[in-house]
N, C-alpha and C positions, 0 to 999 in steps of 0.2 A: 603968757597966753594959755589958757584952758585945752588941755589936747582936745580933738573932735573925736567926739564918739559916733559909732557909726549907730545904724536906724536897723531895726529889727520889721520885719515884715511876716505877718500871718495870713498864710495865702489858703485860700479853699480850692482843690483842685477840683472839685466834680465829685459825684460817684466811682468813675471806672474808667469811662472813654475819655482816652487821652485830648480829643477833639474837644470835648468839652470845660476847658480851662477858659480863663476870660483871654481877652488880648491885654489886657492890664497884669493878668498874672505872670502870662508866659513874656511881658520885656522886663518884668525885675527876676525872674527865677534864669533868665540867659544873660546879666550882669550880674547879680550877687556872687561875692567870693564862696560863701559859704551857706550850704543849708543843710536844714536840720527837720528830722522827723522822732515822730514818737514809736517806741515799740514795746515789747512784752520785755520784761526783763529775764524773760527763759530764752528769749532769740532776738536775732537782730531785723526781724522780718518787717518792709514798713510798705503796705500797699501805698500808699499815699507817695511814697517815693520813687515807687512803679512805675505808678501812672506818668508821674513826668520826665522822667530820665531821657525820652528820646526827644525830650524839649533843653536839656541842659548845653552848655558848652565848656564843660571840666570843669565845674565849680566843685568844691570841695563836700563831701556829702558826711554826714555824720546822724548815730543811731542815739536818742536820748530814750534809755531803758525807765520803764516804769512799772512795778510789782501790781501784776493782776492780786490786788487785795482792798478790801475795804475799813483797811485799820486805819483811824484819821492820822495815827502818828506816823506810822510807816511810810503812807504818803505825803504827809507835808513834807518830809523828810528826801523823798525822791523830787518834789515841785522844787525845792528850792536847792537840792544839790545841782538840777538839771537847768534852774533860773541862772546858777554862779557860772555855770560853762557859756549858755549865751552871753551872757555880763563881759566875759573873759576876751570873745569874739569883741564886742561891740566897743569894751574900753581900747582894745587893738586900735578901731579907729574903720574899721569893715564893717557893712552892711551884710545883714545877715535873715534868712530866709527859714518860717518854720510852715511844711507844709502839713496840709490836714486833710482828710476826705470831706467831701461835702464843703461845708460853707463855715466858717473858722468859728464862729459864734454859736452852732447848733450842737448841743451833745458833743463837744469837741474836747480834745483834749488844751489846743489853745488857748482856749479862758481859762482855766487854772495857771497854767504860765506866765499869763497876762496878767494875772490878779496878784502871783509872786514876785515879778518882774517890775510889778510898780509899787510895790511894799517893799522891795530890797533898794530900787532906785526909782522915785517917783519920776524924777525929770527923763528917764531913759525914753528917747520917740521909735512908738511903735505906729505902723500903719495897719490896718484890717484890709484884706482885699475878700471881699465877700465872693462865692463859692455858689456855685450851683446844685441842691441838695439832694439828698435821692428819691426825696419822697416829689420833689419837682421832676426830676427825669421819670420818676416809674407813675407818676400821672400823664406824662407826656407818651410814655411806653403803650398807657393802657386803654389811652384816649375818656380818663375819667376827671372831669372839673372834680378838684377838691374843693370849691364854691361858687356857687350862683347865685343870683340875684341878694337877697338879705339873708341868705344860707350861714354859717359858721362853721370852724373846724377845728377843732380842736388834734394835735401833737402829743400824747403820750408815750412815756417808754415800759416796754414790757420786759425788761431785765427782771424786775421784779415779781412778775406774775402778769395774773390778771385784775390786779385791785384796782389799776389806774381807771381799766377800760370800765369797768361796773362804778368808780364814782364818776366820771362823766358824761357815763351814755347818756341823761337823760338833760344835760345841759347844751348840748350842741347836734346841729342836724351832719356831720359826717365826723370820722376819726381815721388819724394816722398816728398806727401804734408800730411803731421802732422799736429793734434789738429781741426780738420774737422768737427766736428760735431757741432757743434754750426752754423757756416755757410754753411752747407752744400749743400742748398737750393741753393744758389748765386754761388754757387763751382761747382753745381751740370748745373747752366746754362751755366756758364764759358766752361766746356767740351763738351757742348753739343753745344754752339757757336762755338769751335772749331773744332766739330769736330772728338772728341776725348772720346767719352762716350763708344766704343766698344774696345776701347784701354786701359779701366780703371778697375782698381781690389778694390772694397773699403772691408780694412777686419777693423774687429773691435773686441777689447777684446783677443787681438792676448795673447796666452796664460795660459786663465785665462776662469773660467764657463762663459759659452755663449760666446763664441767663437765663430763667423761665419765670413762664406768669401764668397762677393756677386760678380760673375763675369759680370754679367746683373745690370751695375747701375740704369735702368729705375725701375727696381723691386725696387728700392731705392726712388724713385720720390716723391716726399710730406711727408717723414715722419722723425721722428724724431731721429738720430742715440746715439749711446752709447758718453759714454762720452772719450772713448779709441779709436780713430777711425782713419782711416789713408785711405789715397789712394795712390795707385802704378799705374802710367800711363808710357807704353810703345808707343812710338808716330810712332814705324812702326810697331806695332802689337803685342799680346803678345807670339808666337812663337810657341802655343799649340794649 
C-alpha cells in the first residue's frame, strides 16, 4: 500500500487584521500540524505569521528563508531547497499549511512554491484558499470602487519604478500600483507628469498599526514611505 501523503494548503490571510481571514482559512490553519511561512533570509520575521498566531492551537510553525535577490539561479535554488522541506512534511503523511499576505495567487510568494512543488512531485495535492487583498481592503478603507459600470483596472507593481504606470495609463480608466514605496519619488513624478496626482490615494499599512491614508499626495513629496504602500488612481476623479 502507497503511504498517504499529506495535502499542502496555501492560505491568504488578509492584509493585517487578523479578522479578516476567511472562515475556511482559519478551520485548516487550527488542524494542520504544521505551518509554514516565507521570510527574508537575513531574519526570521513573517508578518503573514503574525497575523494568525492568535488563530493557532500549537501547530508547529516554521520560517522558509528566502534571499532578497534577483539572481534566477540563486533563487531557483532557495524555491526548490524550501519545496524539498515541505515535500519532507507532506511525505511524513501531515497536512501542511503555507501562509501568505493577501491572497496566495497575487504578488505572492506562494506561486513560485506552487510551481516547484509540482515540477519536483506533480501528483503532490495542494488546495489554494483565496485571501482577501490589500488593494480590496484599502478600497474598502477609502470608500473608492476600483470599478463601475464598463470601467476597467488595471494591477501594476512599482518595485520597478514608474514604467508600469506610464505604459498603461492610457489603456485603462483606474490603476492599483503595489510595492511603491521604494520608488516612490520617480512614481510620485510619473503622476504629477500626468497629470494625475489629484486623482491619487496612496494608503499605506492598510490594516495593520499605523495605518494612514493620504488623499493630498504632494503632502507626500520628498519623503520616505512604509514599506506596505500602494496607490489607488482614479483617472476621471475620485467621485467624493
Amino acid at each position: 500500500m502507497t503511504p498517504k501523503t499529506g495535502t499542502l494548503y496555501g492560505i491568504g490571510v488578509g492584509p493585517g487584521d487578523p479578522e479578516l481571514i476567511t472562515l475556511k482559512a482559519l478551520k485548516v490553519l487550527q488542524r494542520v500540524p504544521q505551518i509554514f511561512a516565507s521570510c527574508s533570509s537575513k531574519n526570521n520575521y513573517s508578518l503573514a505569521l503574525n497575523i494568525v498566531r492568535c488563530h493557532l492551537n500549537g501547530a508547529g510553525l516554521e520560517h522558509l528563508p528566502f534571499p532578497m535577490t534577483r539572481d534566477p539561479k540563486i533563487l531557483q535554488e532557495a524555491w526548490e531547497k524550501n519545496a524539498r522541506r515541505v515535500l519532507e512534511v507532506l511525505e511524513a503523511g501531515d497536512d501542511a499549511a503555507f501562509v501568505t499576505l493577501g491572497d496566495p495567487l497575487t504578488y505572492s510568494t506562494f506561486g513560485y512554491l506552487l510551481k516547484t512543488l509540482k515540477r519536483l512531485r506533480p501528483e503532490v495535492k495542494v488546495v489554494t484558499i483565496p485571501g482577501i487583498t490589500s488593494y480590496s481592503a484599502a478600497a474598502a478603507l477609502t470608500h473608492i470602487p476600483l470599478a463601475e459600470g464598463e470601467e476597467s483596472f488595471y494591477l501594476v507593481s512599482g518595485a520597478l519604478g514608474a514604467a508600469r504606470l506610464r505604459e498603461v495609463v492610457e489603456k485603462t480608466d483606474n490603476i492599483v500600483m503595489l510595492k511603491t514605496y521604494r520608488n516612490f519619488g520617480e512614481i510620485y513624478q510619473a503622476l504629477e507628469e500626468l497629470d494625475l496626482l489629484d486623482r491619487a490615494t496612496c494608503i499605506s499599512r492598510c490594516g495593520l498599526e499605523g495605518e494612514t491614508v493620504v488623499e493630498n499626495l504632494r503632502d507626500c513629496q520628498g519623503q520616505s514611505m512604509p514599506y506596505l504602500s500602494m496607490i489607488i488612481i482614479k483617472k476621471k476623479g475620485k467621485g467624493y
